[in-house]
MARVEX-379962 format. One record per residue (C-alpha): residue in one letter; x, y, z. Coordinates in Angstrom, 3 decimals. Layout:
{A, {X, Y, Z}}
...
REM end
This chain:
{X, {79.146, 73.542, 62.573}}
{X, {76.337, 74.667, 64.959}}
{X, {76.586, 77.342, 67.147}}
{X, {77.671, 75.202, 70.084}}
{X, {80.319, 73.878, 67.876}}
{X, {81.342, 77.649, 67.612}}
{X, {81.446, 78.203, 71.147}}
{X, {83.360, 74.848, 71.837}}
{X, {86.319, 75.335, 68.966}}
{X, {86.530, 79.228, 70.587}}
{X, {86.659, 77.996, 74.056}}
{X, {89.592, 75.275, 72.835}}
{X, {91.575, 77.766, 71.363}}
{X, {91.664, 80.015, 74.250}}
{X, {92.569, 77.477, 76.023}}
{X, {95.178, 76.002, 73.953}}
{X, {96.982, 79.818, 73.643}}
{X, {96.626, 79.468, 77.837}}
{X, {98.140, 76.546, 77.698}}
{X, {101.410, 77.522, 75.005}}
{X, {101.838, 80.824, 77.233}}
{X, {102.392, 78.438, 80.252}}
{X, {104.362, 75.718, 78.767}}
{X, {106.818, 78.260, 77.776}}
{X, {107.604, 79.515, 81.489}}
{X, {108.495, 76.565, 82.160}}
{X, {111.713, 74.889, 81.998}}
{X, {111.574, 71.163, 79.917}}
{X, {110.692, 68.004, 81.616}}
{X, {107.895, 69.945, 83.982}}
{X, {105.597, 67.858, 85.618}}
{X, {102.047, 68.289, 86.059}}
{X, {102.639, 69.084, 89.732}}
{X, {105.841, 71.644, 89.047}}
{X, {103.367, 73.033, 86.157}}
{X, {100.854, 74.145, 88.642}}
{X, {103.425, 75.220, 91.520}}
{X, {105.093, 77.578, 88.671}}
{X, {101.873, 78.925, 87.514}}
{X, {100.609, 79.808, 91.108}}
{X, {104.407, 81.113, 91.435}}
{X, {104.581, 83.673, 88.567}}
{X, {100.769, 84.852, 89.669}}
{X, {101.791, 85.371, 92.942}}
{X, {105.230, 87.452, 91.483}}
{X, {102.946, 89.220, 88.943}}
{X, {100.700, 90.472, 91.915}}
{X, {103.348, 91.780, 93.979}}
{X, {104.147, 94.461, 90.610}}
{X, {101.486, 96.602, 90.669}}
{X, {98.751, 97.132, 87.625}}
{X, {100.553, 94.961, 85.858}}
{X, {99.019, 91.826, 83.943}}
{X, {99.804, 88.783, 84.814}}
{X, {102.411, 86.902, 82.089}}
{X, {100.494, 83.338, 82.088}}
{X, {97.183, 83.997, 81.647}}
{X, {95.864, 83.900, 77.740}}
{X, {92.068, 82.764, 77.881}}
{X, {89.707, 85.240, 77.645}}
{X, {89.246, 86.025, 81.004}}
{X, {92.743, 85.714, 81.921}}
{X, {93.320, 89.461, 81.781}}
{X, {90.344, 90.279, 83.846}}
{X, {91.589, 87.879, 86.259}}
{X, {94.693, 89.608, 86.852}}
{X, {93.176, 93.212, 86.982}}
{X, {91.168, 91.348, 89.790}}
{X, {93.805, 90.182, 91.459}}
{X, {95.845, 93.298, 91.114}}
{X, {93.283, 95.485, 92.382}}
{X, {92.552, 93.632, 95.414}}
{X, {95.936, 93.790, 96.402}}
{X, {96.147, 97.490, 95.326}}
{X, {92.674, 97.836, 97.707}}
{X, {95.090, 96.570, 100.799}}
{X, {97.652, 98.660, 100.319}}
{X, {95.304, 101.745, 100.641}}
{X, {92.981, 100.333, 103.078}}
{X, {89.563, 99.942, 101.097}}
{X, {88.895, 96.336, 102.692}}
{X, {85.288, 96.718, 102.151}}
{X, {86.583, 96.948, 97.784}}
{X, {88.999, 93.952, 98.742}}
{X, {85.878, 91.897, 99.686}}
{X, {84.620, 92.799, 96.822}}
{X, {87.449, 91.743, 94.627}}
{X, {87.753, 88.609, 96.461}}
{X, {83.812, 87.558, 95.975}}
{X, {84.657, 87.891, 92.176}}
{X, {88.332, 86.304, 92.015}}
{X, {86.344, 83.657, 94.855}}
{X, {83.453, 83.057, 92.143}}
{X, {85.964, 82.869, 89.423}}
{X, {87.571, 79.482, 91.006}}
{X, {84.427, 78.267, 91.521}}
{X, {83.117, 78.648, 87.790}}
{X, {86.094, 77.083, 86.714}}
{X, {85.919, 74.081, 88.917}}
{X, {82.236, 74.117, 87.281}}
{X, {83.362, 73.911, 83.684}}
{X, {86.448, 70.894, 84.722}}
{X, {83.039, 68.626, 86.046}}
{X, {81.120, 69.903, 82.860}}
{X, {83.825, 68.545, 80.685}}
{X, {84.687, 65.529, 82.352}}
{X, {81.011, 64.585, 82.327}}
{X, {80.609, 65.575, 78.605}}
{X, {83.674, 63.849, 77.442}}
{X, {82.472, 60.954, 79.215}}
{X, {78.662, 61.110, 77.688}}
{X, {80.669, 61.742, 73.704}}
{X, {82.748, 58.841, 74.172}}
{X, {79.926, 56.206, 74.752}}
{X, {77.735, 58.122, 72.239}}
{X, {80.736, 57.815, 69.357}}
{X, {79.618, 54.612, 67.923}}
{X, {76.236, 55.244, 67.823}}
{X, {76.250, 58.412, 65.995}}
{X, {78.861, 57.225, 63.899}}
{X, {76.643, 54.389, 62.757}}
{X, {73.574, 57.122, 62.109}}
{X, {75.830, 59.242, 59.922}}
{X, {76.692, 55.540, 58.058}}
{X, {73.013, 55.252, 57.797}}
{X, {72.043, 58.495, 56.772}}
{X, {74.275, 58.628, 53.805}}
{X, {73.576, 55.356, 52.276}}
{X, {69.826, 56.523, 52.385}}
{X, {70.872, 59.550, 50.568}}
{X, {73.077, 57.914, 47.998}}
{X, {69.360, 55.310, 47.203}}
{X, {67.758, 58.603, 46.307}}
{X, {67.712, 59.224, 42.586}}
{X, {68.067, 63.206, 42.597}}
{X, {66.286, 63.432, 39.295}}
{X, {63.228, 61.190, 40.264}}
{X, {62.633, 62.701, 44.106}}
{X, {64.989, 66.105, 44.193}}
{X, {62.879, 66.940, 47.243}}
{X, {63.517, 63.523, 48.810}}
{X, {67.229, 63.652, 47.798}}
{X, {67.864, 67.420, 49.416}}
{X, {66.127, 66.594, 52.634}}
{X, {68.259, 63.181, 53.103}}
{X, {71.027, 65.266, 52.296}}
{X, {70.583, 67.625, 55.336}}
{X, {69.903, 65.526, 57.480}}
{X, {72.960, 63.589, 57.080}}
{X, {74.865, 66.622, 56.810}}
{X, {73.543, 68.018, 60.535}}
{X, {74.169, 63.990, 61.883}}
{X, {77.931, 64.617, 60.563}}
{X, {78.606, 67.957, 62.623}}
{X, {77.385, 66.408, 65.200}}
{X, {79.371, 63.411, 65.147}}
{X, {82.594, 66.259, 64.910}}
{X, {81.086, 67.713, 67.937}}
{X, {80.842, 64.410, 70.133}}
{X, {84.830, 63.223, 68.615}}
{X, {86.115, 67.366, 69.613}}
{X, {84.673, 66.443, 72.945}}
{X, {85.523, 62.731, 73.534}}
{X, {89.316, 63.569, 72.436}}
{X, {89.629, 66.850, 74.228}}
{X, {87.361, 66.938, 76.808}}
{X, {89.589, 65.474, 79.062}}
{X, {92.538, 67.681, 78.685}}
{X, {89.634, 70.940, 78.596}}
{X, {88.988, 69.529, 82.033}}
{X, {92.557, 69.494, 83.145}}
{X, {93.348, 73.145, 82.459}}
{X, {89.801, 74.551, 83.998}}
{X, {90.578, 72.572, 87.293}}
{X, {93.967, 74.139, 87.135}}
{X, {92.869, 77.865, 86.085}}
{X, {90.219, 77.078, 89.222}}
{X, {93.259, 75.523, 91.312}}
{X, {95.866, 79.031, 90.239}}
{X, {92.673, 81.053, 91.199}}
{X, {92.227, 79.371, 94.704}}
{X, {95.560, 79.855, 95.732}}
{X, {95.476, 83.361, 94.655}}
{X, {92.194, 83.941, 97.102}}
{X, {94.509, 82.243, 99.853}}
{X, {97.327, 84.818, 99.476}}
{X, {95.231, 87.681, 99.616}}
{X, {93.266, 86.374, 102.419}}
{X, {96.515, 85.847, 104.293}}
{X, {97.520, 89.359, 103.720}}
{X, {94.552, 90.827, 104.986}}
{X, {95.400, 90.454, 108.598}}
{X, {98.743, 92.218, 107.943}}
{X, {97.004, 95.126, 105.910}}
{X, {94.705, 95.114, 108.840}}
{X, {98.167, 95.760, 111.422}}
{X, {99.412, 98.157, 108.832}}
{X, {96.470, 100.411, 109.123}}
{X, {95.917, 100.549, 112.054}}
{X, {99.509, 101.828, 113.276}}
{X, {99.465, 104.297, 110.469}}
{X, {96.066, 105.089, 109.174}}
{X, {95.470, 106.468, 105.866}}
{X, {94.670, 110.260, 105.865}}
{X, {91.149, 111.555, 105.914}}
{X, {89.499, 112.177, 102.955}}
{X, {89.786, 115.785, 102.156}}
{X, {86.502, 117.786, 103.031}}
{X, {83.852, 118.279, 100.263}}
{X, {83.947, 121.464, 98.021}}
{X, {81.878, 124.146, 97.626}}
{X, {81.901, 126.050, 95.139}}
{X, {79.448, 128.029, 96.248}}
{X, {76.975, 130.006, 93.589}}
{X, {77.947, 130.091, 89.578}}
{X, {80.495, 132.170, 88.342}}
{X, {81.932, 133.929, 85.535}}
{X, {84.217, 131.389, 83.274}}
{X, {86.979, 133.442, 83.431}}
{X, {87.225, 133.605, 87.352}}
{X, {89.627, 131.108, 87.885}}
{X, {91.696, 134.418, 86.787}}
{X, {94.420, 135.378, 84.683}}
{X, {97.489, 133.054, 87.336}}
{X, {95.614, 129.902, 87.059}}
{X, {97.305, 128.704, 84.158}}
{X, {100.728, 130.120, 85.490}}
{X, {99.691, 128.489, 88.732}}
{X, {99.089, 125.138, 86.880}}
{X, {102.539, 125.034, 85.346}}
{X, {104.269, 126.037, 87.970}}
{X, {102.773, 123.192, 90.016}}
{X, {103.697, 120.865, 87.022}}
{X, {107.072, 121.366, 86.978}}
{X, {107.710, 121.706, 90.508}}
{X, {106.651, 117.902, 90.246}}
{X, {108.849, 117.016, 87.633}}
{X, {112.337, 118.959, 89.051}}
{X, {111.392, 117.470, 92.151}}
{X, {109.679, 114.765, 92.836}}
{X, {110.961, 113.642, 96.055}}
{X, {110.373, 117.438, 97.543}}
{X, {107.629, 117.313, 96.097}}
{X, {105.741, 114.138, 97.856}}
{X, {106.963, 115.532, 100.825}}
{X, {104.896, 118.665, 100.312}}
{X, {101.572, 116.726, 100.025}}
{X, {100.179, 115.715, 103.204}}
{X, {97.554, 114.506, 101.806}}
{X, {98.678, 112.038, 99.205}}
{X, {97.706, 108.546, 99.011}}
{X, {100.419, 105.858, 99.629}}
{X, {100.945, 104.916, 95.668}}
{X, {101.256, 108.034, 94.703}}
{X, {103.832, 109.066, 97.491}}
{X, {105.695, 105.532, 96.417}}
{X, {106.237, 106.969, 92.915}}
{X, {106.999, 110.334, 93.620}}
{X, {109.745, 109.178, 95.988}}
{X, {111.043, 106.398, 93.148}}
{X, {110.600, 109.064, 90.278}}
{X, {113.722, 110.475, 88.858}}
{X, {113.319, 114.287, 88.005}}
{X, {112.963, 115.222, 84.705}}
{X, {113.308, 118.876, 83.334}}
{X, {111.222, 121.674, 83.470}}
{X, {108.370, 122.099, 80.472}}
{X, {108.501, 125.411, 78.672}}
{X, {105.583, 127.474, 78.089}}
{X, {104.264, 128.045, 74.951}}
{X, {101.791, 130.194, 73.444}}
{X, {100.399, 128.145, 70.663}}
{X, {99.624, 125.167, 73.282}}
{X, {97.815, 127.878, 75.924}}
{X, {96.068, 128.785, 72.796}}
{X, {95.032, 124.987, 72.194}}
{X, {94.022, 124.435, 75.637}}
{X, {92.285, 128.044, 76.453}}
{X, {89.952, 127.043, 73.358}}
{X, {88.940, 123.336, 74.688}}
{X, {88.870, 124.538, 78.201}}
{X, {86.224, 127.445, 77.166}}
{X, {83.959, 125.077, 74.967}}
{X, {84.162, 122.630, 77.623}}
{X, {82.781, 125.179, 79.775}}
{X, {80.374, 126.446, 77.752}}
{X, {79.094, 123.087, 76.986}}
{X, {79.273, 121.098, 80.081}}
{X, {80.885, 117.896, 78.388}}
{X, {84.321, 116.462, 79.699}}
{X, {86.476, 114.767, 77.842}}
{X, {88.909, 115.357, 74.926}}
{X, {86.703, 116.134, 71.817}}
{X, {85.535, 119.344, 71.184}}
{X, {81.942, 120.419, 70.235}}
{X, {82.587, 120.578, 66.663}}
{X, {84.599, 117.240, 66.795}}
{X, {88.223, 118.748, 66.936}}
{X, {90.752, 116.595, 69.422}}
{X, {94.015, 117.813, 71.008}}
{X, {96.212, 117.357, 67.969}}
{X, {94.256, 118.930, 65.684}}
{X, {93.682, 121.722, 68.382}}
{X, {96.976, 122.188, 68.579}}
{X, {98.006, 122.085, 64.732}}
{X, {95.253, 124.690, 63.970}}
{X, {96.944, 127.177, 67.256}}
{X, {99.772, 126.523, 64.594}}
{X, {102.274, 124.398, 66.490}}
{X, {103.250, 121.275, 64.253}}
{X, {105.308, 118.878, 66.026}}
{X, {105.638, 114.808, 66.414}}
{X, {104.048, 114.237, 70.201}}
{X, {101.684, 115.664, 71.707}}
{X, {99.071, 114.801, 74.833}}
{X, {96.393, 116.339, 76.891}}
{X, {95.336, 115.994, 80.222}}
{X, {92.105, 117.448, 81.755}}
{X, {91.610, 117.590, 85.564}}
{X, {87.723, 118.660, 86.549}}
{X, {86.317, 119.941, 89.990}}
{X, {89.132, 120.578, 91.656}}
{X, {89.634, 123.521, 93.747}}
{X, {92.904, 125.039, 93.098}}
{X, {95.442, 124.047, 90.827}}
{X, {97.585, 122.317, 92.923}}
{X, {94.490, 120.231, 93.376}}
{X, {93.704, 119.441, 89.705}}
{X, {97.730, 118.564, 89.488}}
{X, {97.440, 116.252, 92.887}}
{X, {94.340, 114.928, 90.858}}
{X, {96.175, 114.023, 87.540}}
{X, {99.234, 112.303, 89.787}}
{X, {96.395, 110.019, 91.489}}
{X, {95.001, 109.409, 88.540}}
{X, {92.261, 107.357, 90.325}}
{X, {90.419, 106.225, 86.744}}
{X, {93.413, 105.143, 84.816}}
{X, {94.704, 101.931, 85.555}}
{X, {97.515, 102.244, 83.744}}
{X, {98.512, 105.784, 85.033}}
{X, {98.203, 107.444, 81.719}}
{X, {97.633, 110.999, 82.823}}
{X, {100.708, 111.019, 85.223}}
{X, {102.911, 109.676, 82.954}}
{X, {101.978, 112.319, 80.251}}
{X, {102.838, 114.834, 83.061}}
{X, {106.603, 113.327, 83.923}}
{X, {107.482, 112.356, 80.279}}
{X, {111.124, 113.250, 79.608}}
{X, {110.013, 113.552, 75.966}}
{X, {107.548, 116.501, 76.500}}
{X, {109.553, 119.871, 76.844}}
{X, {106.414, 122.115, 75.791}}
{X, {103.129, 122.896, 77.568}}
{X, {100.080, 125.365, 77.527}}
{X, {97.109, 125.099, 80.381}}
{X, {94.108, 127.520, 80.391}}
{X, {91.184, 127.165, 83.659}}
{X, {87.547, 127.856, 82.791}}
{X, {84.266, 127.496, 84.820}}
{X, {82.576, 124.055, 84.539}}
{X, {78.800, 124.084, 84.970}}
{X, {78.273, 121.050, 86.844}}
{X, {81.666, 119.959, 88.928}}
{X, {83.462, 123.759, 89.028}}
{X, {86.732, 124.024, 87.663}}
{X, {87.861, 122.502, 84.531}}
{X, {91.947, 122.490, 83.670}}
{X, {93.083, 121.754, 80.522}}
{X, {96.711, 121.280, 79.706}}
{X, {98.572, 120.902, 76.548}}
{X, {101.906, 118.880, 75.958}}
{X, {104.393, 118.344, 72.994}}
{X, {107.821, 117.848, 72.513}}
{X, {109.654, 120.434, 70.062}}
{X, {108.135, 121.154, 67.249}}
{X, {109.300, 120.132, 63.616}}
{X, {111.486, 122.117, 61.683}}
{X, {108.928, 123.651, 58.340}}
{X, {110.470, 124.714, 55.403}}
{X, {109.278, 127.422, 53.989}}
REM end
């Protein structure tokens, strides 16, 4: 099969998975109507929970959809309405694409079903001219009849895949367009409210820019920085509640799950993980790269193995430029580029009762703060 061929059988069996995910929310008997109603339902539902995908959606965009979605209701919540517009252009131009593609294959089922006969007739033709061709007399003759029947018959299998499901490809891009709409109208409605909410408590200012004046030595962070950082870590933990209350300047999702977080107990220092961090943190510095593999290609478990603790779990967490490091531990709660919050919940994992931090100088943003987590380490025989 062509390559449109490709494109088409991909495109049906994304939306066939779509289309099994949905049928099986949905209790037997379902209309068309009550399918739609329960689809707009559980996206609605799925919105209100936040960062968290949407059940229904399967298609390849389905996903992207609901991180949309999510966003743009996360975006009210914290009053960014200029982002909201932003989300709401995209979800807004998502509808209307798929309101494109339900007209595209309405009109090409329609086109494939009065094209059937015709092309079924030119395959009919094509092969009977190939089957008068003695291969032995005209091979040449014989091969080129041969193809071009061939490239008739996958297109014949395009126009049937198109006449029998084109229809029903129609049905669920109208209602993907139709879930999508509705979605635009709830956050629309909620804007006003959002609007109210801000107003008669307005988020805090953003704190005022750093400076961290000229370079300095890597080790001036000093010798309590990593003391500092624990400390603040497991003030957090013991306390989370206290702790929220503590932070004037926290954003509203973070307050919400400090204030729903149930305290967990305190980490325990531990030499071999300061040692594991103290070595990223200074290569980091003397590099100027971020992120969690080392210069000569080492990452945090090996790190930590080679410091000589051996144990079953094990994370890192890197804050950079912050000032102080109840700064770089506000940063790693916020955890503004993780959607899924991966950094904080390293930080208030029950399982984690071990952690090492080191501070070092970072050429271009200031600090850097690496920190080191594991849960006990394994018992090695001798």
């Amino acid at each position: 099969m062509g390559p449109r061929g490709g494109v088409i059988r991909r495109v049906a069996t994304a939306a066939g998975l779509l289309a099994w995910v949905v049928w099986t929310l949905l209790p037997p008997g379902a209309t068309a109507a009550g399918y739609q109603r329960n689809r707009n339902a559980v996206f609605r539902e799925e919105i209100r929970v936040e960062r968290r995908a949407t059940v229904y959606v399967a298609s390849t965009d389905g996903s992207f959809w609901a991180r949309l979605a999510a966003d743009a209701d996360m975006a009210l919540k914290q009053c960014r309405f200029t982002d909201f517009e932003s989300k709401l252009r995209s979800l807004a131009d998502a509808a209307a694409f798929q309101h494109e593609m339900h007209d595209h294959y309405l009109r090409d089922g329609k086109a494939a079903k009065g094209k059937l006969e015709r092309q079924r007739q030119r395959v009919a033709d094509l092969e009977k001219a190939a089957r008068a061709i003695d291969p032995a007399k005209d091979p040449w003759g014989w091969s080129y009849a041969g193809e071009k029947a061939t490239i008739a018959q996958v297109g014949l299998e395009q126009l049937e895949f198109l006449a029998n499901e084109g229809e029903e490809m129609a049905r669920r891009s109208g209602q993907d367009g139709d879930t999508l709409d509705q979605v635009v109208v709830w956050l629309k409605d909620k804007r006003a409210a959002a609007e109210q909410e801000c107003a008669d408590n307005p988020p805090p200012p953003p704190p005022p820019p750093v400076d961290y004046g000229p370079p300095r030595d890597p080790n001036d962070p000093g010798d309590s920085c990593p003391a500092q950082v624990i400390e603040e870590i497991n003030r957090a933990r013991t306390n989370p509640d206290a702790y929220a209350d503590g932070w004037p300047r926290a954003d509203r999702e973070s307050l919400e799950f400090l204030h729903n977080q149930p305290p967990v107990p305190a980490l325990d220092p531990n030499m071999e993980l300061d040692q594991a961090a103290e070595r990223h943190a200074e290569d980091q510095s003397r590099t100027g790269f971020t992120g969690h593999v080392g210069s000569d290609g080492s990452k945090p478990m090996r790190r930590i193995q080679e410091a000589g603790l051996f144990s079953t779990m094990t994370a890192e967490v890197i804050s950079v430029g912050q000032r102080t490091p109840a700064d770089a531990i506000h940063q790693l709660i916020i955890d503004p580029d993780s959607p899924t919050k991966a950094h904080r919940a390293d930080l208030f994992n029950p399982n984690f009762t071990l952690v090492g931090a080191a501070c070092a100088r970072e050429p271009r943003y200031g600090f850097i703060v690496v920190i080191d987590l594991s849960n006990p380490p394994m018992k090695r025989e001798n």
